[in-house]
C-alpha positions as CSV (number, residue, x, y, z in Angstrom):
1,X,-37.5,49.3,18.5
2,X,-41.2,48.1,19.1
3,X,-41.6,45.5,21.8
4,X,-44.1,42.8,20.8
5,X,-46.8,41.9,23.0
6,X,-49.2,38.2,22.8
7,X,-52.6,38.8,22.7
8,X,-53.5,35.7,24.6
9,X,-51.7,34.3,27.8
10,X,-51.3,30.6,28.7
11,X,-54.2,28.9,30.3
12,X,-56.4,31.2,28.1
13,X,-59.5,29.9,26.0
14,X,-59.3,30.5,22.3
15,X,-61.0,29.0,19.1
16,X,-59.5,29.1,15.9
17,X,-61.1,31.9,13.7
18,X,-60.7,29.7,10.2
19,X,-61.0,25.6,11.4
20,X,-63.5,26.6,14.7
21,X,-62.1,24.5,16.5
22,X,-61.8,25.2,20.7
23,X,-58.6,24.8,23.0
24,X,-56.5,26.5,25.6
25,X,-53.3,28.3,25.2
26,X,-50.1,26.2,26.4
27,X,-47.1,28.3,25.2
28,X,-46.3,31.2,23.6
29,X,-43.7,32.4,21.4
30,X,-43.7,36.1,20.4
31,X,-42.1,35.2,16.8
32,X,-42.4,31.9,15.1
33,X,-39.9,29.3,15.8
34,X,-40.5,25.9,13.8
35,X,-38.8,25.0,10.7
36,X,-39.7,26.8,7.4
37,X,-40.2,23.3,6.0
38,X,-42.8,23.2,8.4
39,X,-44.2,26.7,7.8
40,X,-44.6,25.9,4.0
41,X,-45.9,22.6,4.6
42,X,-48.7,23.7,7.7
43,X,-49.4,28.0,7.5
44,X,-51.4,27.9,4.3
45,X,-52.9,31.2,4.9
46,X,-49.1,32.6,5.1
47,X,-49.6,34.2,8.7
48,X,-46.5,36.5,9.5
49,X,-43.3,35.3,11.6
50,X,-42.3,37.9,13.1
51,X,-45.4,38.4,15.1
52,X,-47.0,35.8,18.4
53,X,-47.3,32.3,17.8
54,X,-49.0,29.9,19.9
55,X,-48.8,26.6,21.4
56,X,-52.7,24.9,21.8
57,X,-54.2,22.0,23.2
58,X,-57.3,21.2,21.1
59,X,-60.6,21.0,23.3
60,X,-61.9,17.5,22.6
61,X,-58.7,16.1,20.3
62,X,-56.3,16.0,22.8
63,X,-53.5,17.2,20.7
64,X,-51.6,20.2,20.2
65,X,-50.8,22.2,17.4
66,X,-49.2,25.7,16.4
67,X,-51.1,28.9,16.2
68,X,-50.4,32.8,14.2
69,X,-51.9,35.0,16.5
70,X,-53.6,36.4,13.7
71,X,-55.8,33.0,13.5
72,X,-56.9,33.4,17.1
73,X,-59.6,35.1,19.0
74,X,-60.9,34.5,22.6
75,X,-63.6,32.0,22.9
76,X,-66.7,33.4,23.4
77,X,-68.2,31.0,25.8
78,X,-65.0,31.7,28.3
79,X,-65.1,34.7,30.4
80,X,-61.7,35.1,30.8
């Protein structure tokens, strides 16, 4: 059995590789857990469950949304 590791750790800059949008990482979970309503309504791009998901303030929206891993890379203006 392979243990599954996050990428990204809370309090950790990030931008969103598709919308390019900024935030910072407020939660992780290291397989999705919301609805799969939700998941067919929001994950367009089909991202996979069983790896890290991420909860994420946005930087200048002021709200939070849900993140695949896979959509995520460190922001490059951070140096964290």
């Amino acid at each position: 059995m392979s243990a599954i590791k996050a990428k990204f750790c809370i309090g950790q800059l990030i931008c969103h590789r598709l919308f390019e949008y900024r935030g910072i990482i407020l939660g992780v979970d290291l397989e999705f857990k919301q609805t799969d309503e939700w998941y067919d309504e929001m994950a367009r791009s089909r991202p996979p469950k069983d790896k890290p998901w991420y909860h994420v303030l946005v930087y200048q929206r002021g709200s939070q949304t849900y993140v695949a891993e896979q959509n995520l890379e460190q922001d490059p203006a951070s140096n964290n």
